[in-house]
Backbone bond lengths (Angstrom), bond angles and torsions (degrees), N, CA, C in turn:
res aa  C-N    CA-C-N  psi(-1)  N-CA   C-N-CA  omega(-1)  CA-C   N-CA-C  phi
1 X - - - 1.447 - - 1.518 108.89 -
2 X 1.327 102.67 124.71 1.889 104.20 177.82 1.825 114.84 -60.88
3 X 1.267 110.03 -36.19 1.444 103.75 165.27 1.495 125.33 -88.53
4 X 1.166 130.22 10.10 1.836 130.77 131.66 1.273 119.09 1.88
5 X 1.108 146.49 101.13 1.001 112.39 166.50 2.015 112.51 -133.21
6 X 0.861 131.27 118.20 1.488 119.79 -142.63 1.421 125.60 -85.47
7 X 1.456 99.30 -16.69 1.576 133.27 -163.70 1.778 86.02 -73.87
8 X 1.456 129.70 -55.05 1.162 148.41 -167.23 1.905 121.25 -41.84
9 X 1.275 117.97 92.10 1.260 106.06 169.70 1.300 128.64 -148.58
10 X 1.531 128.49 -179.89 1.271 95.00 -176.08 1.500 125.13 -100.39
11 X 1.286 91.58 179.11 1.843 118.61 -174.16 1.785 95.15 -51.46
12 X 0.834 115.02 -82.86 1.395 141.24 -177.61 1.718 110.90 -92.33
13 X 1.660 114.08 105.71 1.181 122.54 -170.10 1.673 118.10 -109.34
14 X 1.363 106.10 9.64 1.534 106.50 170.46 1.064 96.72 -93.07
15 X 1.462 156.01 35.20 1.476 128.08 130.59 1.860 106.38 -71.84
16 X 1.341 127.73 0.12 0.756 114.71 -168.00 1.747 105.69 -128.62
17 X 1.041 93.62 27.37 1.973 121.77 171.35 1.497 109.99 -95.10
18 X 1.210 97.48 94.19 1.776 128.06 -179.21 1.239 109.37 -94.50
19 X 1.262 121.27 117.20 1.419 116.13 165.51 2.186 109.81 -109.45
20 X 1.200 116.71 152.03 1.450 120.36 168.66 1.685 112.86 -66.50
21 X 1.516 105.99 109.21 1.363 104.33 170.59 1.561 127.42 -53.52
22 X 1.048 128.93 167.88 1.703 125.94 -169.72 1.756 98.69 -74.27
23 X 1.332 129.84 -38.70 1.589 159.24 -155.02 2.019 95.04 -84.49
24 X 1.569 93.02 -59.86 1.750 93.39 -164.27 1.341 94.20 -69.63
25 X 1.472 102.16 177.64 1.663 111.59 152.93 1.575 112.61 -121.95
26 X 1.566 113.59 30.23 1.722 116.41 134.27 1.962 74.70 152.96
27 X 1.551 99.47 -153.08 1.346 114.62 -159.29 0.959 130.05 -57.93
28 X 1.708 131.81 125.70 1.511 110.63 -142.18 1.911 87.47 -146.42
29 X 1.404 101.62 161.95 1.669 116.04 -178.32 0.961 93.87 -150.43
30 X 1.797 113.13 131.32 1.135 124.87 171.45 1.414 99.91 -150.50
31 X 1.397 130.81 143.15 1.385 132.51 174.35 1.456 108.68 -147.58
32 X 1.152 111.01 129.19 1.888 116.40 179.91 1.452 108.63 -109.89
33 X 0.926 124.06 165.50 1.333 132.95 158.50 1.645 111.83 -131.15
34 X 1.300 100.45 111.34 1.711 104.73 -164.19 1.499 107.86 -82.65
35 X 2.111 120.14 -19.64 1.581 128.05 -155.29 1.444 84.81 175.83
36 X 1.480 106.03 133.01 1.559 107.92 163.45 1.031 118.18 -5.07
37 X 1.347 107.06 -46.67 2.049 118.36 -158.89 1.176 117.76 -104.68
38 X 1.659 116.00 -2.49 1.501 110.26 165.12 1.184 112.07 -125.46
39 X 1.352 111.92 148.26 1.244 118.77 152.39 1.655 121.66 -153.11
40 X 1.412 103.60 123.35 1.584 117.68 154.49 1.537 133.02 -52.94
41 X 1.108 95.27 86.07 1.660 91.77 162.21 2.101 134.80 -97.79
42 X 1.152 106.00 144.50 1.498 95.86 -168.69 1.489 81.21 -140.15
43 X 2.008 119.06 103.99 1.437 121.00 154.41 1.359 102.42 -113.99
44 X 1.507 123.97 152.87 1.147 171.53 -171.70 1.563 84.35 25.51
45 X 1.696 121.24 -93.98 2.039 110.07 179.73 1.501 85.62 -119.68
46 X 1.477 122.74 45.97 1.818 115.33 141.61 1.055 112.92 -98.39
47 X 1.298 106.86 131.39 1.800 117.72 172.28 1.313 112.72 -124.82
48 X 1.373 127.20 98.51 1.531 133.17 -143.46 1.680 96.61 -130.19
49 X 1.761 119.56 168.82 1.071 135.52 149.87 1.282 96.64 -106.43
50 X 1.343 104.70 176.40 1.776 126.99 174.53 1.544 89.58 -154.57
51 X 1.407 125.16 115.00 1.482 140.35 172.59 1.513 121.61 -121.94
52 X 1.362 121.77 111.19 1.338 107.08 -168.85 1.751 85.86 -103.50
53 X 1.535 108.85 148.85 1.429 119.46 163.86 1.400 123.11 -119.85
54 X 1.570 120.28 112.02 1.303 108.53 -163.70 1.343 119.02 -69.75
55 X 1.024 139.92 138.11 1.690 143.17 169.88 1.429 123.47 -92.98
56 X 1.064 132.55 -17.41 1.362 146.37 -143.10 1.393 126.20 144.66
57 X 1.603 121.67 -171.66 1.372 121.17 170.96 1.504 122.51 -78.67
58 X 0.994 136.85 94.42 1.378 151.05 172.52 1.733 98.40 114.22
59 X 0.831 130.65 26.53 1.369 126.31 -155.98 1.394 116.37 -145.05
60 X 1.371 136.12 111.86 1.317 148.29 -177.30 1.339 134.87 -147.21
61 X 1.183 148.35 142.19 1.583 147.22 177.47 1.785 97.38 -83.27
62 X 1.307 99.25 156.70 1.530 119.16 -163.08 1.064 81.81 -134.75
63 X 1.817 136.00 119.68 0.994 150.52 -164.23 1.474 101.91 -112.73
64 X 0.996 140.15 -175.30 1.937 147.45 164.65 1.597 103.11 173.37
65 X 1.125 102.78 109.97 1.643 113.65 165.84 1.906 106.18 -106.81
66 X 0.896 125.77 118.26 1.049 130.23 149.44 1.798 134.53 -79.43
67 X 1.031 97.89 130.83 1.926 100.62 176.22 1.392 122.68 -106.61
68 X 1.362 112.87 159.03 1.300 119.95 -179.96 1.907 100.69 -156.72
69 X 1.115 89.70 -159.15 2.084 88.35 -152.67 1.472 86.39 -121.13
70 X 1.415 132.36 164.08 1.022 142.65 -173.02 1.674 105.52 -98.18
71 X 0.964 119.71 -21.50 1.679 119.77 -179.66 1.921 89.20 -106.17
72 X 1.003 136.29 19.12 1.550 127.26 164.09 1.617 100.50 -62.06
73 X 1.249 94.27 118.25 1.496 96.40 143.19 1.344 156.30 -53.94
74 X 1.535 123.89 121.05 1.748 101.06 -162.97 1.400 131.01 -6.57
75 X 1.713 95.05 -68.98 1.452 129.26 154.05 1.681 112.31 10.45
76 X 1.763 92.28 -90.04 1.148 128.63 -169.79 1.815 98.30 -59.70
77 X 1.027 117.49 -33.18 1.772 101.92 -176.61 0.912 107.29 -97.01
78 X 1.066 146.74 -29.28 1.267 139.38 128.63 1.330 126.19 -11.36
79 X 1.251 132.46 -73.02 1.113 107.17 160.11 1.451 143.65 -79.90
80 X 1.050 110.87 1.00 1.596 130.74 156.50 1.555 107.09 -59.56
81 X 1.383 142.69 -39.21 1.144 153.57 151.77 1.647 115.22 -45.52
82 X 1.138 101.66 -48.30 1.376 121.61 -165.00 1.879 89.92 -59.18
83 X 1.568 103.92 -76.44 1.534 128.49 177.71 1.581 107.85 -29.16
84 X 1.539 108.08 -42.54 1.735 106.08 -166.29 1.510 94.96 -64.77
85 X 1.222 136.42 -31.88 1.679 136.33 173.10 1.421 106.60 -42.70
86 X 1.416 122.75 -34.25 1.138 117.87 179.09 1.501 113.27 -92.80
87 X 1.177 132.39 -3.69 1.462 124.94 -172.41 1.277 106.58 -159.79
88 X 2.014 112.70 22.99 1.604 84.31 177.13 1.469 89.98 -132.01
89 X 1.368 144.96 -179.72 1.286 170.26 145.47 2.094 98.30 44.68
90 X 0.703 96.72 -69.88 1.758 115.40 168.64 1.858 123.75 -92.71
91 X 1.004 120.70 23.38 1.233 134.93 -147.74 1.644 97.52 -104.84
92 X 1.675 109.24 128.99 1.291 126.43 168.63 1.407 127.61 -19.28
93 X 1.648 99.77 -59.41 1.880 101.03 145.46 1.023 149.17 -130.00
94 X 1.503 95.11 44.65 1.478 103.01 154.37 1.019 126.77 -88.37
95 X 1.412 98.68 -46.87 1.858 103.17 172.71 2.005 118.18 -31.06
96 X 1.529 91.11 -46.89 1.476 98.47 -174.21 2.008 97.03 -60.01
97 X 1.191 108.96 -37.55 1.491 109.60 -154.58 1.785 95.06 -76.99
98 X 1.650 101.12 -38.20 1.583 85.93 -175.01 1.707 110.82 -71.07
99 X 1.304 110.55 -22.36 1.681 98.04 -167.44 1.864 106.85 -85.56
100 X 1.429 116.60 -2.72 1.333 134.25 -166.96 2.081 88.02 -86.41
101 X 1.621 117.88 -43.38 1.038 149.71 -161.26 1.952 88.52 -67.86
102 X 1.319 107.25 -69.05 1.450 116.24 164.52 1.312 124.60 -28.78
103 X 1.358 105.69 -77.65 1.256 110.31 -164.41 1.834 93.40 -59.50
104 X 1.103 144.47 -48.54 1.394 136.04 -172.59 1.783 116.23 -40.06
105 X 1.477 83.11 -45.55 1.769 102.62 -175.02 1.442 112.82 -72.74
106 X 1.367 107.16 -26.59 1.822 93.30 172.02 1.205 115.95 -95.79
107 X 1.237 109.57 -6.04 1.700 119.40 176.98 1.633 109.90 -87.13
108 X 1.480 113.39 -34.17 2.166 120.76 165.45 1.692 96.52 -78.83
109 X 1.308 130.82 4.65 1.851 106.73 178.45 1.811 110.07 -140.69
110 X 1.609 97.40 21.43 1.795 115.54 168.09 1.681 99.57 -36.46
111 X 1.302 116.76 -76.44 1.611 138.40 -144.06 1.671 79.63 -108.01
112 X 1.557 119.15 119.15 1.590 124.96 142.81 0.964 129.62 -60.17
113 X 1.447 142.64 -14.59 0.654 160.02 -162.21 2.002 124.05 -110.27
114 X 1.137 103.54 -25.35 0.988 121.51 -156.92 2.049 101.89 -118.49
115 X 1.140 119.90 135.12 1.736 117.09 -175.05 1.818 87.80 -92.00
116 X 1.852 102.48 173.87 1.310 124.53 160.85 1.431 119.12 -118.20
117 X 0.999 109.08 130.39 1.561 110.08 177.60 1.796 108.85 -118.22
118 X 1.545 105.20 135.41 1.433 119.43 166.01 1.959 109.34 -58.22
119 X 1.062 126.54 112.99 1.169 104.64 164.22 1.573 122.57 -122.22
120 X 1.505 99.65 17.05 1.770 107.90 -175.94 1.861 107.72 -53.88
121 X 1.130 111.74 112.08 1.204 138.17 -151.88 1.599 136.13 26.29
122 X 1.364 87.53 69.08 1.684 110.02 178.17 1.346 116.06 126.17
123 X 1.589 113.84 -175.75 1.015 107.41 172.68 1.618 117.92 -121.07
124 X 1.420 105.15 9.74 1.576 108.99 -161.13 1.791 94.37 -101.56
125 X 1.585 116.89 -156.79 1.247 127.34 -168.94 1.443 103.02 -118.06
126 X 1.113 142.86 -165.50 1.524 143.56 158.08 1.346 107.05 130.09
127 X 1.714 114.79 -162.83 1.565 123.80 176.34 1.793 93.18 -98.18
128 X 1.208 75.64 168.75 1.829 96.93 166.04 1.132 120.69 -131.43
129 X 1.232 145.12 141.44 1.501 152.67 179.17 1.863 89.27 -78.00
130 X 0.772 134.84 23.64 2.070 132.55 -164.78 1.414 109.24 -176.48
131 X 1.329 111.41 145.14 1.790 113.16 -175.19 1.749 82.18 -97.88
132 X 0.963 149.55 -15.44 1.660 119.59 145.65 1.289 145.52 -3.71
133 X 1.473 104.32 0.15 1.658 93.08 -155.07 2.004 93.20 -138.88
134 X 1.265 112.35 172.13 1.270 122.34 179.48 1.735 95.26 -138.04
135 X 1.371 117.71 44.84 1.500 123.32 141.95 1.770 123.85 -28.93
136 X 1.603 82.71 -80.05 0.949 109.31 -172.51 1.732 129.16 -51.59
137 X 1.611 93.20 -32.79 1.701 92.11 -179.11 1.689 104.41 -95.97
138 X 1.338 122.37 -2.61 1.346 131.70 175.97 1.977 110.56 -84.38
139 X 1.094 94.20 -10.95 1.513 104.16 163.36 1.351 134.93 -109.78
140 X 1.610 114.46 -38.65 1.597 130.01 130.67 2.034 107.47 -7.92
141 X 1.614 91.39 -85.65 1.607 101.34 -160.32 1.895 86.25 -78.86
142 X 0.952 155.28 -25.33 1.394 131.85 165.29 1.363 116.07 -58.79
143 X 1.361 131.38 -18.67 1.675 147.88 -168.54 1.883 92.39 -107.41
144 X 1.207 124.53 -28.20 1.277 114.03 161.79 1.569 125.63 -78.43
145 X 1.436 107.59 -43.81 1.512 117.32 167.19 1.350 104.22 -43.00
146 X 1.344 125.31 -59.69 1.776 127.89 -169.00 1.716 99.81 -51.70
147 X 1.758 106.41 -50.05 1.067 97.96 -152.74 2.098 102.40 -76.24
148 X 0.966 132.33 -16.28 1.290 145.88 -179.75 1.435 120.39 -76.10
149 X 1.786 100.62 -19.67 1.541 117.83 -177.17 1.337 111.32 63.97
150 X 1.561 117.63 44.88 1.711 119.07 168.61 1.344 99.96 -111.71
């Protein structure tokens, strides 16, 4: 990558103080998307929602609940707090993910008139033998359309 740059780090490096949960067997990424509007994420000891709430036409609240355990140690929420900087509302990469999120959305609502369709390898629904494909979320938001009555 031409903007690399290696010399570069941060000020403050316990957002990036990972410890192995008792459950994992060390650093782990997982992200679901349960409905257009949710999604679960669990990176390294963040255990987050992502909730969008629609308001109107172009217009919605961006929700983020974060979790933590009731026997966590100060310690431990603490840096679970620390971590949501990196993946929650204002977060190192989210920011990148929400403005990546942008640019998609003004590029699907050019023409009013006119819909967008995913067609990265095809146009139908199903499995894939390859994560190549946007099957899967073309059946997602077709199972949301039904359910929204559009």
């Amino acid at each position: 990558m031409s903007t690399f740059r290696e010399n570069l780090k941060l000020q403050d490096d316990r957002i990036l103080d990972v410890v192995t949960e008792p459950w994992w067997n060390g650093p782990t990424v997982c992200m679901t998307t349960i409905f257009p509007s949710l999604i679960v994420q669990q990176q390294v000891n963040s255990l987050s929602t992502r909730h969008i709430v629609p308001r109107g036409p172009g217009t919605f609240d961006f929700v983020w609940t974060h979790f933590g355990y009731t026997d966590d140690t100060p310690e431990m929420t603490r840096r679970r707090l620390r971590q949501a900087n990196l993946f929650g509302p204002a977060g190192y990469v989210s920011a990148d993910d929400g403005e990546a999120i942008e640019c998609v959305q003004r590029g699907a609502t050019v023409h009013e008139s006119a819909g967008t369709y995913s067609a990265m390898d095809g146009f139908g629904v199903g499995g894939a033998d390859h994560m190549v494909t946007e099957s899967l979320i073309r059946g997602m938001y077709g199972y949301w359309r039904g359910v929204m009555g559009i």
